[in-house]
Backbone as XML, in Angstrom:
<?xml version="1.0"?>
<chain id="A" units="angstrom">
  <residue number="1" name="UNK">
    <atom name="N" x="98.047" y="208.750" z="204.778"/>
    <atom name="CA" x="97.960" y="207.502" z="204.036"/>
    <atom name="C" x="96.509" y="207.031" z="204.008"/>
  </residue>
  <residue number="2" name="UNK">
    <atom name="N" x="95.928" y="206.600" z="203.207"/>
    <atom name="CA" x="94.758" y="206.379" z="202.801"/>
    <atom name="C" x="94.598" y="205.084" z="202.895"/>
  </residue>
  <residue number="3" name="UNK">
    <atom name="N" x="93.592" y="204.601" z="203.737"/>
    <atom name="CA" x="93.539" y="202.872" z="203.695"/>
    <atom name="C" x="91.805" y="202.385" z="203.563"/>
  </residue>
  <residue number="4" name="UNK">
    <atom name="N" x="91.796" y="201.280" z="203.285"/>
    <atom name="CA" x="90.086" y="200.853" z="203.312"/>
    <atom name="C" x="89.438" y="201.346" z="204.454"/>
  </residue>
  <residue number="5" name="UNK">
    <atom name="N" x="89.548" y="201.685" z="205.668"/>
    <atom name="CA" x="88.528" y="202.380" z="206.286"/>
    <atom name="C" x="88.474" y="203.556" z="206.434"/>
  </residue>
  <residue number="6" name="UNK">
    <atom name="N" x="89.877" y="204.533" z="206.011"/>
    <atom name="CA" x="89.551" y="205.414" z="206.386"/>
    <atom name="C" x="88.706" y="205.984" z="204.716"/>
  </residue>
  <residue number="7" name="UNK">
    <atom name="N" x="88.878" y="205.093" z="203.712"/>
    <atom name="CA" x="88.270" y="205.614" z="202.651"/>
    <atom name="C" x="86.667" y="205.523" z="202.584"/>
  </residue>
  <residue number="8" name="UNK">
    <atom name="N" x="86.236" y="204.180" z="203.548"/>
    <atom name="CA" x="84.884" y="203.945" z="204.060"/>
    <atom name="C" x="84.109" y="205.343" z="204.301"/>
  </residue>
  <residue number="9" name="UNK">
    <atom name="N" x="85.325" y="205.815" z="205.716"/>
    <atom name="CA" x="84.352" y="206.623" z="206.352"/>
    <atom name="C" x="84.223" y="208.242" z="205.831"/>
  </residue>
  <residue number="10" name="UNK">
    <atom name="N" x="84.810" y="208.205" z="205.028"/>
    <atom name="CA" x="84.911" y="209.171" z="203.792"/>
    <atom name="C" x="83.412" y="209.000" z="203.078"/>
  </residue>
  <residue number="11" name="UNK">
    <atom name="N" x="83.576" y="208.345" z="202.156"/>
    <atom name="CA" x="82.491" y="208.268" z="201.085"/>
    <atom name="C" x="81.229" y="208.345" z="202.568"/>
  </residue>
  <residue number="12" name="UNK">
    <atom name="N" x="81.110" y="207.506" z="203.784"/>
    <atom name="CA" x="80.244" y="207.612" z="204.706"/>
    <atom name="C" x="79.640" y="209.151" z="204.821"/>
  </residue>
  <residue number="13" name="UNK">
    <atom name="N" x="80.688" y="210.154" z="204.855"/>
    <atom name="CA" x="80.712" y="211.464" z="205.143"/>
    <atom name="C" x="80.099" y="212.181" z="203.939"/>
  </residue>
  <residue number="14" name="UNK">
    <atom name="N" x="80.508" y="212.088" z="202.518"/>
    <atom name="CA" x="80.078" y="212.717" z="201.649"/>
    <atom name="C" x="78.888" y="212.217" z="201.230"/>
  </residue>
  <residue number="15" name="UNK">
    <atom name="N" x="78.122" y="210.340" z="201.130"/>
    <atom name="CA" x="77.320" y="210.250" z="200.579"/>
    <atom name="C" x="75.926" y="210.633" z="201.277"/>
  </residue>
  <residue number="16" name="UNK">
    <atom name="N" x="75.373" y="211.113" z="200.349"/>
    <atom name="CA" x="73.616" y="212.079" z="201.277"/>
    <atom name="C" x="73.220" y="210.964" z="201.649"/>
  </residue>
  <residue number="17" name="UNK">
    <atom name="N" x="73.030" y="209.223" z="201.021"/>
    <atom name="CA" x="71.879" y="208.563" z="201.499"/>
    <atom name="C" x="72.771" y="207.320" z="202.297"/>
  </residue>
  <residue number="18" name="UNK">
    <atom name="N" x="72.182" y="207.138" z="203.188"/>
    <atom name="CA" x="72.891" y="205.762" z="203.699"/>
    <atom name="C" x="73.361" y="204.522" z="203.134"/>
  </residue>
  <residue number="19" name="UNK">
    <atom name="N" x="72.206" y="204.503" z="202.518"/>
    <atom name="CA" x="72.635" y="203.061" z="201.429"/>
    <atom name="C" x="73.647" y="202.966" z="200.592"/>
  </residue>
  <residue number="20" name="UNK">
    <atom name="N" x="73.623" y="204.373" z="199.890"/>
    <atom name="CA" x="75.076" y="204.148" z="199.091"/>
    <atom name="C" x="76.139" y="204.180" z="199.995"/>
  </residue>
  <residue number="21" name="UNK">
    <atom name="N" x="76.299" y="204.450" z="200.819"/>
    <atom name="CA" x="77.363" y="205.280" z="201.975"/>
    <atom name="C" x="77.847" y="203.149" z="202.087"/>
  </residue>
  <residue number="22" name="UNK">
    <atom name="N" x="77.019" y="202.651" z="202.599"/>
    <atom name="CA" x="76.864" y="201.134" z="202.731"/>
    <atom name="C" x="77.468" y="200.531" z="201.884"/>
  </residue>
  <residue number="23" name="UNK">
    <atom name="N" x="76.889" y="200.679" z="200.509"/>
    <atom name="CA" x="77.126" y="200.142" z="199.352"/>
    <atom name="C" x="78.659" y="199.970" z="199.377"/>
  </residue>
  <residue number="24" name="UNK">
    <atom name="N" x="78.866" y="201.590" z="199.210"/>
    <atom name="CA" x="80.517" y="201.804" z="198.880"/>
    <atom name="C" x="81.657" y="201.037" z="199.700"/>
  </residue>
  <residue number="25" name="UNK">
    <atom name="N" x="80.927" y="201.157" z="201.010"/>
    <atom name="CA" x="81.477" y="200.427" z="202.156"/>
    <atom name="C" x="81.995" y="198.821" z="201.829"/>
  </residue>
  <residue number="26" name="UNK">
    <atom name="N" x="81.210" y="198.255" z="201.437"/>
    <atom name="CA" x="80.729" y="197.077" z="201.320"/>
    <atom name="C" x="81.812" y="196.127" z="200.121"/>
  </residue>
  <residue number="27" name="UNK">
    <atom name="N" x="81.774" y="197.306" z="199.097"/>
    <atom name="CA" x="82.822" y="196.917" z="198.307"/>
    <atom name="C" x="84.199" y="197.151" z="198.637"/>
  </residue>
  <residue number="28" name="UNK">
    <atom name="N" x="84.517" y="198.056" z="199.553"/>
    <atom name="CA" x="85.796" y="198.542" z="200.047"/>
    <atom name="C" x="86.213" y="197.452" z="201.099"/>
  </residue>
  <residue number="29" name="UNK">
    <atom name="N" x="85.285" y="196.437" z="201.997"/>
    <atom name="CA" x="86.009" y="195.800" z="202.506"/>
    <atom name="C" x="86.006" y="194.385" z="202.066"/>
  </residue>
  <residue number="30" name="UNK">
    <atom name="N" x="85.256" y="194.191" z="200.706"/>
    <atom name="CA" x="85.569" y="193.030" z="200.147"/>
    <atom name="C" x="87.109" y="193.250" z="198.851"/>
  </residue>
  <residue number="31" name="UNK">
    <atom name="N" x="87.320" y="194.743" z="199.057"/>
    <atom name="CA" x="88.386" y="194.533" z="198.601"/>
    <atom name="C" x="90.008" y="194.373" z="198.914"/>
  </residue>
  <residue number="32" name="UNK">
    <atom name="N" x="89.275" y="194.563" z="200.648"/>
    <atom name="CA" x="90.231" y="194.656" z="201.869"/>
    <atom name="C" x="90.602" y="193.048" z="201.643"/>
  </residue>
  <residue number="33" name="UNK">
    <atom name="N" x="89.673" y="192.310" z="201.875"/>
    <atom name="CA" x="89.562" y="191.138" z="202.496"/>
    <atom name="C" x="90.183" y="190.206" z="201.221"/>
  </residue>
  <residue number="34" name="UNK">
    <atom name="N" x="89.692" y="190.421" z="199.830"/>
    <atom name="CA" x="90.154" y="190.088" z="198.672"/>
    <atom name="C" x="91.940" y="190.017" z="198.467"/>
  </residue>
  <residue number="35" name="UNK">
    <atom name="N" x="93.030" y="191.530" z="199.140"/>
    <atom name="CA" x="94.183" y="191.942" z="199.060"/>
    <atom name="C" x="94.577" y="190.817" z="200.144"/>
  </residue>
  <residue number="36" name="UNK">
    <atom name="N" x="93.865" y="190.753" z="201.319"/>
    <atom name="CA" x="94.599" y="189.955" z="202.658"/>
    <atom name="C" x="94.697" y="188.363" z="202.097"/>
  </residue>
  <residue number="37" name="UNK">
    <atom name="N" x="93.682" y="187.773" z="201.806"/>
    <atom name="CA" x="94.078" y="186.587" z="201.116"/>
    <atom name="C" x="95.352" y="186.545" z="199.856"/>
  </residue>
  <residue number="38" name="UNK">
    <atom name="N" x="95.628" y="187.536" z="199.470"/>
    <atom name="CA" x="96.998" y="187.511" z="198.215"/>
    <atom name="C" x="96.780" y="187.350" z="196.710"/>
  </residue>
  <residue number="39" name="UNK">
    <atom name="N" x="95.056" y="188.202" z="196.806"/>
    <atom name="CA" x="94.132" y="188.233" z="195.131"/>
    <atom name="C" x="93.748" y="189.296" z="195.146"/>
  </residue>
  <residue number="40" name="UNK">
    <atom name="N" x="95.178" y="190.145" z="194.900"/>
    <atom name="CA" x="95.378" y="191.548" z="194.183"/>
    <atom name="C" x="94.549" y="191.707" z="192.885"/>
  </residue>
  <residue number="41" name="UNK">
    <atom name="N" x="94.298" y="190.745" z="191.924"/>
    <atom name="CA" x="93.794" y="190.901" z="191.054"/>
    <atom name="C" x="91.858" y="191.499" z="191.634"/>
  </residue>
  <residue number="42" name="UNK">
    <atom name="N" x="91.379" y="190.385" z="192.170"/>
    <atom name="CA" x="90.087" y="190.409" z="192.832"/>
    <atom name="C" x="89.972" y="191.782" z="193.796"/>
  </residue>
  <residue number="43" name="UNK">
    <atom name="N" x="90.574" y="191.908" z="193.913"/>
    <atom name="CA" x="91.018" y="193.505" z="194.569"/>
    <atom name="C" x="90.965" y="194.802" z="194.159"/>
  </residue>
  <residue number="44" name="UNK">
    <atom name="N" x="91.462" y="194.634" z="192.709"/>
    <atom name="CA" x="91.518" y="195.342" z="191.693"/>
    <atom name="C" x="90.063" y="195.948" z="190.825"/>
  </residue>
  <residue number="45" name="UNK">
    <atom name="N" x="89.687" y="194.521" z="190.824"/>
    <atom name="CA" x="88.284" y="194.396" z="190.133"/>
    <atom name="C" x="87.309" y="195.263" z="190.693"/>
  </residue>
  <residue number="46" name="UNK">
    <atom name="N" x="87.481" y="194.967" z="192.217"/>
    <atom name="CA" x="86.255" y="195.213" z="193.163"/>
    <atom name="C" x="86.244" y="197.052" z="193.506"/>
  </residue>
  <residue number="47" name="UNK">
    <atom name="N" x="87.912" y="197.309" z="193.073"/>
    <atom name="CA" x="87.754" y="198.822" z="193.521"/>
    <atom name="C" x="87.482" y="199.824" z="192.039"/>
  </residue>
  <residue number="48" name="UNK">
    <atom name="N" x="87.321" y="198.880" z="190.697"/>
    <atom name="CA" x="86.445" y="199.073" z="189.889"/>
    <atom name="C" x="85.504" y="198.976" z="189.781"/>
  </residue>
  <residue number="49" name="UNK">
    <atom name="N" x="84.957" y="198.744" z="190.293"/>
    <atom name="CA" x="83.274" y="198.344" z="190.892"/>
    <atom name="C" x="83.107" y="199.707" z="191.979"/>
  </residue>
  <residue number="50" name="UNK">
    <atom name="N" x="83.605" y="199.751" z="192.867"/>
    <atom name="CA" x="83.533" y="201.037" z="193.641"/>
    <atom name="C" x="83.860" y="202.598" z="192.582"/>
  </residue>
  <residue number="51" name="UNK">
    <atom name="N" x="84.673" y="202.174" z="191.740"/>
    <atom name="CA" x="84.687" y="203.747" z="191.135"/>
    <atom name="C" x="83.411" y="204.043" z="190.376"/>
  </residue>
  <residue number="52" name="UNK">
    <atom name="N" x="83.517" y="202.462" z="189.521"/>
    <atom name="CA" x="81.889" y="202.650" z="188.675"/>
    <atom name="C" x="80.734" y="202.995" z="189.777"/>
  </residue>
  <residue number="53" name="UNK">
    <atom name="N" x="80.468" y="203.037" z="190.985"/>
    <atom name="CA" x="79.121" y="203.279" z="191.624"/>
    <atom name="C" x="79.391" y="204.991" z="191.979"/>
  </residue>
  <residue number="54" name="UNK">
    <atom name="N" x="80.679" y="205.046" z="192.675"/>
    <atom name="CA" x="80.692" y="206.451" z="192.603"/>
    <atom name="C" x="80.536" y="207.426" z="191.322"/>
  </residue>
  <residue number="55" name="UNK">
    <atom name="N" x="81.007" y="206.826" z="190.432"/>
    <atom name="CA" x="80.701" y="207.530" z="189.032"/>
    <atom name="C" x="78.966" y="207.546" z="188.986"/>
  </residue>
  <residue number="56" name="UNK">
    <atom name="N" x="78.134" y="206.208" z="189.230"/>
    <atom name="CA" x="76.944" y="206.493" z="189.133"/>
    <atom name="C" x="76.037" y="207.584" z="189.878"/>
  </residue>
  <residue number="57" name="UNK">
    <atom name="N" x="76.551" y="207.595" z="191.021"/>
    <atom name="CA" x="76.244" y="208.581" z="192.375"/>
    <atom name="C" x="76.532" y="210.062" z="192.168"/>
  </residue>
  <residue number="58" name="UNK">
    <atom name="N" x="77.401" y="210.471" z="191.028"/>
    <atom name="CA" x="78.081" y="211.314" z="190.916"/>
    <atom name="C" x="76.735" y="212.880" z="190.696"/>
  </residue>
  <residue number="59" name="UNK">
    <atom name="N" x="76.515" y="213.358" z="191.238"/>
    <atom name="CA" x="75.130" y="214.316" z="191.374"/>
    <atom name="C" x="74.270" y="214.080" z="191.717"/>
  </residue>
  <residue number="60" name="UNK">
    <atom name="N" x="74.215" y="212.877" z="192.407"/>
    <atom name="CA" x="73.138" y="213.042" z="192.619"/>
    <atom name="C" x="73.644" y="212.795" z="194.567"/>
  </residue>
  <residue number="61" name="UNK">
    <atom name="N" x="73.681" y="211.165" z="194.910"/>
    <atom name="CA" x="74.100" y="211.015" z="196.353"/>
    <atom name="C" x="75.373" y="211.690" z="196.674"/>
  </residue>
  <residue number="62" name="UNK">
    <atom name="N" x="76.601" y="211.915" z="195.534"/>
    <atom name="CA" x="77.865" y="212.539" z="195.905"/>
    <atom name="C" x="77.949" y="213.892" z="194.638"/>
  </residue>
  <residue number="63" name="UNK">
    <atom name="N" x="78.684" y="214.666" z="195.547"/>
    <atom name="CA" x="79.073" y="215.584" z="194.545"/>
    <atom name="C" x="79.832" y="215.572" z="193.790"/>
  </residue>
  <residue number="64" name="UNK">
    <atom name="N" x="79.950" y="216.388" z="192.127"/>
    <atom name="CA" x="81.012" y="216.338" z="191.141"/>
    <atom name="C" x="82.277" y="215.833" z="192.117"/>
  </residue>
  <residue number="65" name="UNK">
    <atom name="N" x="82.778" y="216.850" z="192.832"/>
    <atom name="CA" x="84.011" y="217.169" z="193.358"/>
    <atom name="C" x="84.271" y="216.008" z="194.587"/>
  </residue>
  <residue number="66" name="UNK">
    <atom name="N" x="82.995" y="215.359" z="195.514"/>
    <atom name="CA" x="83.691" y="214.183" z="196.291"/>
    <atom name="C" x="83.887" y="213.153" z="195.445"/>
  </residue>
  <residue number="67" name="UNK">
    <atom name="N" x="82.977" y="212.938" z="194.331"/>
    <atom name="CA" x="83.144" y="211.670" z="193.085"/>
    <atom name="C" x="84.754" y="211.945" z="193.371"/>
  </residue>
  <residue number="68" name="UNK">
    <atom name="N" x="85.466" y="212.286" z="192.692"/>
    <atom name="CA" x="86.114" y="212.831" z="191.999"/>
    <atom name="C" x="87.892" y="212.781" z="193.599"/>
  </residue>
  <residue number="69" name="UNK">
    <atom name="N" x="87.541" y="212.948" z="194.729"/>
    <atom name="CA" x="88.097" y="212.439" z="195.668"/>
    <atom name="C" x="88.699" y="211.184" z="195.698"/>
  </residue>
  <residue number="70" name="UNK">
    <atom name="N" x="86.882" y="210.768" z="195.833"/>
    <atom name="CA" x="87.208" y="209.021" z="196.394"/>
    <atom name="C" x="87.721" y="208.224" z="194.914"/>
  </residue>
  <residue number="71" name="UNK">
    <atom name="N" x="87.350" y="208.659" z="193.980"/>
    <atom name="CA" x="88.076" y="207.664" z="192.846"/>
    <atom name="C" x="89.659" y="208.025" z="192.838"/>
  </residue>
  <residue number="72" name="UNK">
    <atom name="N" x="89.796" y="208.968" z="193.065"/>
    <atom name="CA" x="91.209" y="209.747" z="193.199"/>
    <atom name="C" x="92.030" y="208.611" z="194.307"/>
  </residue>
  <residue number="73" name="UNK">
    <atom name="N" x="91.471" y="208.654" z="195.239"/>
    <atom name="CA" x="91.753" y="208.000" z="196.646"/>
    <atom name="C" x="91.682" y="206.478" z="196.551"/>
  </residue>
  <residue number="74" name="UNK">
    <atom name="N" x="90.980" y="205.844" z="195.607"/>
    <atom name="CA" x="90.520" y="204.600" z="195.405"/>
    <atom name="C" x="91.807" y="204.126" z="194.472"/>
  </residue>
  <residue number="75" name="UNK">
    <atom name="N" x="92.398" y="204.925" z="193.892"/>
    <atom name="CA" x="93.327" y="204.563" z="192.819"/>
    <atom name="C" x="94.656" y="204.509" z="193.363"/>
  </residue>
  <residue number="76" name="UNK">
    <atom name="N" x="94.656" y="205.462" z="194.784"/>
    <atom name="CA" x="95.650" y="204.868" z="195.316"/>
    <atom name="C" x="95.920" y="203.803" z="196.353"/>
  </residue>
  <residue number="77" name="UNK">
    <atom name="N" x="95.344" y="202.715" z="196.877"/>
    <atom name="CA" x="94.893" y="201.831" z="197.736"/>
    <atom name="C" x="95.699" y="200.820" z="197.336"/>
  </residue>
</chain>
């Protein structure tokens, strides 16, 4: 089962530079924190925001194929 941290420490693992590794992070637990208050919608948004950065990252900090994971993984959350 796939949950906000273990998807953290995922993208942590695949992304080459720290910052994005952060980045991704960053949005994953404001979308944690967004679901716990009961604003699924804001939740929603934010893990569109995480696919769009991994899409940006996509060759360069992450590979075709982890892109392609974590949005996978992000869609099911």
């Amino acid at each position: 089962m796939v949950t906000f941290n273990s998807l953290c420490a995922l993208a942590g693992n695949y992304a080459t530079k720290a910052g994005i590794a952060d980045s991704l992070c960053a949005k994953l637990d404001s979308a944690a924190a967004a679901r716990e208050r009961g604003n699924g919608k804001a939740a929603e948004n934010i893990l569109k925001a995480f696919a769009n950065e991994v899409e940006a990252q996509r060759g360069k900090s992450l590979t075709s194929e982890n892109a392609d994971t974590l949005i996978a993984l992000a869609g099911s959350l």
